[in-house]
N, C-alpha and C positions, 0 to 999 in steps of 0.2 A: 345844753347837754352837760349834768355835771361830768368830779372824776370818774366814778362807776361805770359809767356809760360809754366815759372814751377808752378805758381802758377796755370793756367787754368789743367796744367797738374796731379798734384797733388788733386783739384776738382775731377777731374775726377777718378782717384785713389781710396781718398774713395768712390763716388755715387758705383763704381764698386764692391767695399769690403762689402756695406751696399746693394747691390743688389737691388738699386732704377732704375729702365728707365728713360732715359731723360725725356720720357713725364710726368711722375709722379712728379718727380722733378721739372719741371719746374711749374705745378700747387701749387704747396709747396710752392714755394717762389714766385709765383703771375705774372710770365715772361712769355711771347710766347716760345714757345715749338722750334722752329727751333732757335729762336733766340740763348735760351740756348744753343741748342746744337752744333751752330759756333760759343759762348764762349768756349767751354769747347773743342773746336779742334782746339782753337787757329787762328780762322778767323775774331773774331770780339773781341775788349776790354771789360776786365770787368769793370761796372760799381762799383763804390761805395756802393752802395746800394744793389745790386748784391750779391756782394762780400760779405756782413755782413750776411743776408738773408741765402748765402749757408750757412755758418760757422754756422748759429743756426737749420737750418734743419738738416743738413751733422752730427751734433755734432763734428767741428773739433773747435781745438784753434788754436792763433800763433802760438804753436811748430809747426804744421804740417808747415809749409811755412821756417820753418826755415834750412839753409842748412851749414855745417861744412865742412869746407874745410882745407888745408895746407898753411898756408902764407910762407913767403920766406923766415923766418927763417925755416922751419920746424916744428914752433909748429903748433897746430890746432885754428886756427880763426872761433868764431861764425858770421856768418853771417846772418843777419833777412832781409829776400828777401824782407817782407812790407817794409821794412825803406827805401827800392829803389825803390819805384813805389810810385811817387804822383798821379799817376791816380786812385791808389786803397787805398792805406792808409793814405797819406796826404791830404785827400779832407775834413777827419773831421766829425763831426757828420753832416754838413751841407747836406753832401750828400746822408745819410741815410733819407729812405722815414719816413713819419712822423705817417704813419702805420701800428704799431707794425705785425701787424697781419694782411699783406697781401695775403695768401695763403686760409684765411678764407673767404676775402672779392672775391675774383675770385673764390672759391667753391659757395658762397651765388648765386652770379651774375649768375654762369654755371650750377646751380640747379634751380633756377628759368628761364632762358632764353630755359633749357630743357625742363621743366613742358610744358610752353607755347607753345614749337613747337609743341610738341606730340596732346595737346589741342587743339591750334588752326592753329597751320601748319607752317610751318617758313614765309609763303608770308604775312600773317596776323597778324604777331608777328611785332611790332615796340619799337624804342629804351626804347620810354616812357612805353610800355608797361612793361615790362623788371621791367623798374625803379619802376612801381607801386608796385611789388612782393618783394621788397625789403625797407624796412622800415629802413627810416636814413639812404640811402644810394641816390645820390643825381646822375643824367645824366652825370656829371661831372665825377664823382669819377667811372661810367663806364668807359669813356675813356680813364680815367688815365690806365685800365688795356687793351681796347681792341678800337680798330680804328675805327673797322663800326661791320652790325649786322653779315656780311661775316665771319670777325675774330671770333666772339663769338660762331657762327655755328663750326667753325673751332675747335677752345677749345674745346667745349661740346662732341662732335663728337668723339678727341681724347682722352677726359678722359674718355667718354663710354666702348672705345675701349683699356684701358689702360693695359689687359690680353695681347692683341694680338698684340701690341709693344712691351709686355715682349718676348711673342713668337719670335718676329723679331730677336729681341735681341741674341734670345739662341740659334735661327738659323746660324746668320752668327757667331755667338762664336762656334758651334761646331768642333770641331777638327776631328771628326767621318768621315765628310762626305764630299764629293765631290764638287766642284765650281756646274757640276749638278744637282747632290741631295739638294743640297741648294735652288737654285733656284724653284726648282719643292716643296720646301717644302714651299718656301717664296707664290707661287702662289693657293697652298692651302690655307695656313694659312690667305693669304687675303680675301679671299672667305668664310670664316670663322667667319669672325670677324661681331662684333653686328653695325658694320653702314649697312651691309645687308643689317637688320634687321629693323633701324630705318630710315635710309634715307627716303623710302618711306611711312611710318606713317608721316613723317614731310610735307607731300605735298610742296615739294621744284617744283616752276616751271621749267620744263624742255626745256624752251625758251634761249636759250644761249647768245640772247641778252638782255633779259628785265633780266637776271642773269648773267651778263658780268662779275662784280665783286667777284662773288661766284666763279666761270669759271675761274675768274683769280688767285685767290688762289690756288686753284686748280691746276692749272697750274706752279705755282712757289713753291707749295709745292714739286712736281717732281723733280725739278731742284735744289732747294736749301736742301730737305731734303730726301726724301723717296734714289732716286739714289742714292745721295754723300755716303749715309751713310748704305745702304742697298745692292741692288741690282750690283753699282759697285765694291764694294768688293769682292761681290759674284761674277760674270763673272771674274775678274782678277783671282779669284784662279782659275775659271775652267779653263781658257788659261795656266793658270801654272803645272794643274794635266793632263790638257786634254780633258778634259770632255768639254769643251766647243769651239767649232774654230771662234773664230773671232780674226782680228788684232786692232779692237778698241772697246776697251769696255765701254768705256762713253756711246759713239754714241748708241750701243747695247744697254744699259742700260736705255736708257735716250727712245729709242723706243719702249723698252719690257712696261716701266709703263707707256707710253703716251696712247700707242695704249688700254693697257687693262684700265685705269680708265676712259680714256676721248672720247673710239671709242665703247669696247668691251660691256663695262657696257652701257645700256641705259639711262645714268644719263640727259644728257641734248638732247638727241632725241628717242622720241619713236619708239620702234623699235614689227615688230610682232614674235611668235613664231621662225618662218621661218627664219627670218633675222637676228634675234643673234644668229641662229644657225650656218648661214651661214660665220657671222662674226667671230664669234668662228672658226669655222671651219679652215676661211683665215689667222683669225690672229695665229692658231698653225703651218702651210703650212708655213707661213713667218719665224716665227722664228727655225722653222727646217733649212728652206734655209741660215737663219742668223748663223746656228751653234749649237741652240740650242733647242731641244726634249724635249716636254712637254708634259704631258697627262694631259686630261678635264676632265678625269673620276670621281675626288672629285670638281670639277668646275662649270659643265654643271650646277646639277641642282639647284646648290645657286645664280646662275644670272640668270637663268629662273623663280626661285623663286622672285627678285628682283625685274625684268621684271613683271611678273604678278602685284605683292602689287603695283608700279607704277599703272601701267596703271589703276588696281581696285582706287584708291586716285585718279588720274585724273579725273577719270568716278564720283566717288563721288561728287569731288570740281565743275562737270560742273553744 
């Protein structure tokens, strides 16, 4: 393991011992949420500014980074793993951002860009809008936190929802239960969670191309986050206890949350009673065949529920 790795490794250590989620954390210190979280598994470089950020959120100092080891006499050598990484400790103050207090400024931005959707719907919410609700804070100093109004949909969404990542969390850490029982506890506890709830109060159009870029998030959220770090854990244990038969579990994995966010859920095509039932129906048929056995029974009627508040916000906005 070089330094980069212990250092991301050790990050990760405390968030674990102070009981923070990646999502939480990463709103803390003002970063995208997947982003942090292929820093801290060692996929992507820590920043400079990163780096200082965690240390004052985390409450960690340089000891934590520092490692003792045996030199070749046998005595014991201090070694300070920062003094080996110019990507993270020799860049300076130059590379610390210039403020102090960015986890405030991405709460301000993610409290008002809420407000607004709830208000006026996310299709009628624009950047300037945003900017208006936020005093002293300038269209720029958005971007610096977030790319377009997709991402910020994105943030807001998941600090809503910042219980039900804990949830995730305590799911695939159980020691208790089965590659299985995980899984069926991960598909509840989605169904669960307050984007439900708000997705469709936010009148999001369900047109998958005039919403290509919201769809594409979406889409790479799966891949870059929810699988890597959820779901395919969970399938590799069941292939290890049993509990689940397949010989590739990415693939598995990377089907179970396409088909239910982007087919199951009627987020981007209206679907009637009848036809999510049906789809429900095929997409649990499927993953029987795939190996793994799930019940709808805590499921059905929070996507029915879903399904209705849409289609009622459609009928509204016409």
């Amino acid at each position: 393991m070089d330094h980069l790795d212990l250092i991301a490794a050790r990050m990760e250590q405390a968030r674990w011992e102070r009981g923070i989620s990646v999502a939480e954390l990463a709103r803390r210190i003002g970063v995208d949420r997947k982003r942090l979280w292929r820093v801290l598994n060692g996929e992507r470089a820590m920043r400079a500014d990163e780096f200082v950020r965690l240390c004052a959120v985390l409450g960690v100092g340089l000891d934590r980074f520092e490692d003792r080891r045996r030199g070749a006499s046998g005595t014991r050598e201090r070694l300070r793993i920062c003094g080996n990484i110019p990507s993270v400790c020799k860049k300076g103050r130059e590379g610390v951002s210039r403020n102090k207090y960015p986890e405030e400024t991405v709460a301000r931005i993610l409290d008002a860009a809420m407000r607004l959707f709830l208000e006026k719907g996310y299709e009628k919410t624009t950047i300037q809008d945003i900017v208006g609700e936020l005093d002293g804070l300038t269209k720029g100093a958005i971007y610096h936190h977030f790319k377009s109004k997709e991402e910020i949909l994105d943030a807001a969404l998941d600090r809503a929802d910042a219980a039900a990542f804990r949830r995730y969390d305590e799911i695939v850490a159980d020691a208790s239960m089965t590659g299985a029982e995980k899984l069926q506890a991960m598909f509840d506890a989605s169904a669960a969670s307050s984007q439900m709830d708000l997705a469709p109060r936010m009148a999001i159009d369900a047109d998958p191309v005039r919403n290509s870029r919201l769809l594409g998030v979406m889409y790479r959220s799966v891949f870059e986050d929810v699988v890597p770090r959820y779901i395919e854990p969970i399938v590799r244990q069941g292939m290890a206890d049993g509990t689940i038969a397949t010989d590739q579990p990415r693939e598995m994995a990377q089907v179970v949350v396409l088909l239910a966010n982007l087919w199951v859920a009627p987020m981007f095509q209206p679907l009637t009673a009848d036809e999510l039932e049906a789809r429900m129906r095929f997409y649990l048929g499927l993953l029987r065949a795939m190996g793994a056995d799930l019940s709808a029974e805590n499921v059905a009627g929070r996507v029915e529920g879903f399904r209705r508040a849409r289609e009622e916000a459609s009928s509204a906005a016409e």
